[in-house]
C-alpha positions as MATLAB code, in Angstrom:
seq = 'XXXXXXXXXXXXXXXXXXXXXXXXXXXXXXXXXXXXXXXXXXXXXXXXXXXXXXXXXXXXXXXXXXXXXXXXXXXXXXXXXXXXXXXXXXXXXXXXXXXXXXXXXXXXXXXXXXXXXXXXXXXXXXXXXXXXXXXXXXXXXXXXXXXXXXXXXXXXXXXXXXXXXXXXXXXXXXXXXXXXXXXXXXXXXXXXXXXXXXX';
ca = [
      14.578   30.502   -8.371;
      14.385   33.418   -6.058;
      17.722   34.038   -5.767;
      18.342   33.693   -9.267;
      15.879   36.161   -9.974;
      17.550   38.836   -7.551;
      20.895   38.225   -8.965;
      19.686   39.121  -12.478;
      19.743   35.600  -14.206;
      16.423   35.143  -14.944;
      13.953   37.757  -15.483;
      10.657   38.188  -13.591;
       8.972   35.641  -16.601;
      11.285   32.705  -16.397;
      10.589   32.782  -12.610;
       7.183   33.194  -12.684;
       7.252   30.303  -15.715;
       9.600   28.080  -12.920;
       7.158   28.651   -9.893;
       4.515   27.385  -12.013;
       6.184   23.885  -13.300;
       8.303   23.250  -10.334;
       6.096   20.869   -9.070;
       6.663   17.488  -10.735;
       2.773   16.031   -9.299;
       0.924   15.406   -6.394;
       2.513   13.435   -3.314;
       5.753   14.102   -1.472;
       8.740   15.761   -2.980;
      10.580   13.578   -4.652;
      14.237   14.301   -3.157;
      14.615   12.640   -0.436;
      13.864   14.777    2.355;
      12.236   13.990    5.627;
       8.807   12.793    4.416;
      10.548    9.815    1.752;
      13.390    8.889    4.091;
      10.391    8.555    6.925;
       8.482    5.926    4.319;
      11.259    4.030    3.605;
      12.127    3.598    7.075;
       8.502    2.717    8.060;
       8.876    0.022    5.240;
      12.628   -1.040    7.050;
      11.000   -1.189   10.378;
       8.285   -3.725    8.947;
       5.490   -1.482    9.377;
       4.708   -0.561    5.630;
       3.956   -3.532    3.092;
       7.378   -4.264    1.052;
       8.066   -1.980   -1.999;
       5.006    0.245   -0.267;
       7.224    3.241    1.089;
       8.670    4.986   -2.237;
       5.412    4.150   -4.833;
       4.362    7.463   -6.435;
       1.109    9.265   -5.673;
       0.299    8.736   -8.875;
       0.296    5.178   -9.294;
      -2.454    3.015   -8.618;
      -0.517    0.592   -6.840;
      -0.737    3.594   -4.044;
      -3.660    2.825   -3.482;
      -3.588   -0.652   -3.685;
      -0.791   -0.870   -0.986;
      -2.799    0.841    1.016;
      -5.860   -1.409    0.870;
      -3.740   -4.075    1.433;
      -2.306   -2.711    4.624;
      -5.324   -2.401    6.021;
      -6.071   -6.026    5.721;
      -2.912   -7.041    7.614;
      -3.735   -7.899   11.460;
      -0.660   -7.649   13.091;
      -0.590   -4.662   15.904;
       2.070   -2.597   15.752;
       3.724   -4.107   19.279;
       4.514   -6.693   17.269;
       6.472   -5.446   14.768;
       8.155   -2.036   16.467;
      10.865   -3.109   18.503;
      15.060   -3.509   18.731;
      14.877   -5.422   15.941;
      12.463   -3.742   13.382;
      14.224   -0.148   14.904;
      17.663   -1.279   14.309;
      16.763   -2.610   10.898;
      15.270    0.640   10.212;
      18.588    2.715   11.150;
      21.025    0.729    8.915;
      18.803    1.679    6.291;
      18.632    4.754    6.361;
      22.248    4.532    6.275;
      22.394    2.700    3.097;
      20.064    5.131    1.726;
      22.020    8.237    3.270;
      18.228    9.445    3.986;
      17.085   12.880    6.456;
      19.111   12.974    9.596;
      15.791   14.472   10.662;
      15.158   10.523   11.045;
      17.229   10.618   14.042;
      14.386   12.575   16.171;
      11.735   10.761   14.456;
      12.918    6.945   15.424;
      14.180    8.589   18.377;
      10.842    9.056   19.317;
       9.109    5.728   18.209;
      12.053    4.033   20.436;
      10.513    5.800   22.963;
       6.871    4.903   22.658;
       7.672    1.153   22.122;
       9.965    1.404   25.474;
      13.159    0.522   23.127;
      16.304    1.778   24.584;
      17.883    3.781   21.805;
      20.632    6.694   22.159;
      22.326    8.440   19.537;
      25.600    6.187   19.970;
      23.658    3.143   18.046;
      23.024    5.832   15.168;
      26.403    6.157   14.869;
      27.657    2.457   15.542;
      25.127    1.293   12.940;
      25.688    3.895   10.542;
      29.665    3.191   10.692;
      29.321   -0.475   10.056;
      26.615    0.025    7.019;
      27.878    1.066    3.392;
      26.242    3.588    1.361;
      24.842    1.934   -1.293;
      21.754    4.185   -2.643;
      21.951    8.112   -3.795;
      19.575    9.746   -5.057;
      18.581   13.502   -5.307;
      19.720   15.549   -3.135;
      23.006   13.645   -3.274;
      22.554   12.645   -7.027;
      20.502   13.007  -10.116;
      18.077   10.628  -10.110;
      14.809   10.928   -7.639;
      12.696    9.017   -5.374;
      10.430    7.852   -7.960;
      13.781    6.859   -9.826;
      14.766    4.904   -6.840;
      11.638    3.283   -6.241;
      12.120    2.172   -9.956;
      15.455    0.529   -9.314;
      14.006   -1.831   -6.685;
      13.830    0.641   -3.849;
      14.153   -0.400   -0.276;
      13.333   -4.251   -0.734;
      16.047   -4.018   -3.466;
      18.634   -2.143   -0.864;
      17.461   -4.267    2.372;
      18.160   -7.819    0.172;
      21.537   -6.321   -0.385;
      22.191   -5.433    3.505;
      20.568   -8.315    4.605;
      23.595   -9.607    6.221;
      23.486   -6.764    8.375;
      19.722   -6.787    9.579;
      17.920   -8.328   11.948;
      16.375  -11.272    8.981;
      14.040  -12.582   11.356;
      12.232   -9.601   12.517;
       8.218   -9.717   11.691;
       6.656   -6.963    9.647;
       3.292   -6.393    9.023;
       3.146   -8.608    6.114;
       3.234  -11.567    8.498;
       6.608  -12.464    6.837;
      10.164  -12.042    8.302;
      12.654   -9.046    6.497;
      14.519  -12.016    4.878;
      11.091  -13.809    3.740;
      10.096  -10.075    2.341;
      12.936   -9.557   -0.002;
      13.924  -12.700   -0.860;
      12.890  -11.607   -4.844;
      13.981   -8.244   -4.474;
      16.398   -7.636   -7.509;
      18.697   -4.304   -8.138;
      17.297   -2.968  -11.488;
      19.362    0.275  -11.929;
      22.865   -0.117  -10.591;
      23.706    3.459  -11.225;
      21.383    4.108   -8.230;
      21.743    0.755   -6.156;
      24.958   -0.607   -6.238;
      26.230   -3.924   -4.309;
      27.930   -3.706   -0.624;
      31.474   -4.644   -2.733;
      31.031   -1.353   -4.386;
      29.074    0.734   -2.272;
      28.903    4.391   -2.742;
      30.539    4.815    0.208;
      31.396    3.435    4.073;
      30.455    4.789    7.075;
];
């Protein structure tokens, strides 16, 4: 907006009238930046509930999830390990999130005393197809893609490729967490026969 404003093609109304309805609601931006790719990989790792990581701020089911969570009773040494990591990294792959994610699993590898190295980011990454764009690499959003199935949606379809019997903190394994996990919008999920792209 800024810049269009210096360069003449808006006037100082239409920016003023853009600052002020930017913002599509409360929550998280909903490109998928560092905060959404960090969700969904929370949810890949097993330590969100399934379908948890891209539900609006708006929606009740927020807060739902939430209170749910916090019945589970599984400590996170259970769940955060080569597996659940691993898991985590071939997703973001198939959702081409942040690669701010990177540092951040980088780091949990580290606190759960998982041997991890930038190498596996790229082996996994290589060997995982594309198979969900959204905004910044397309049009539609985060809520969009949560709306299309999201990440149980995208891990059923890359299931061949994860670690199926890791735990998460539903109790269940991956494959036992997405086993009804349907693609509703393939113009923002597509199949691993016609991804969006390989690595």
């Amino acid at each position: 907006g800024l810049a269009m404003l210096k360069s003449g093609k808006i006037d100082e109304a239409a920016y003023r009238n853009l600052e002020n309805c930017a913002g599509p609601g409360c929550g998280s931006c909903s490109f998928l930046g560092t905060a959404n790719t960090m969700c969904c990989l929370a949810e890949a790792l097993g330590m969100s509930l399934p379908g948890s990581g891209t539900i609006p701020a708006t929606k009740a089911d927020r807060l739902r999830a939430a209170q749910d969570s916090g019945r589970q009773s599984i400590r996170s040494r259970q769940i955060i390990n080569k597996k659940g990591i691993e898991n985590a990294i071939r997703l973001n792959a198939a959702i081409g999130g942040s690669t701010n994610a990177i540092l951040h699993m980088l780091a949990i590898a580290y606190e759960a005393d998982v041997d991890l190295n930038v190498d596996t980011f790229e082996e996994l990454s290589r060997t995982t197809p594309h198979i969900a764009r959204m905004n910044p690499a397309a049009a539609p959003n985060v809520p969009d893609f949560h709306e299309a199935g999201g990440v149980p949606a995208v891990m059923k379809v890359i299931l061949p490729l994860l670690h199926r019997d890791a735990l998460t903190v539903s109790g269940k394994t991956v494959a036992e967490n997405v086993a009804g996990a349907k693609i509703l919008n393939s113009g923002i999920i597509r199949s691993m026969a016609n991804p969006w792209a390989t690595g």
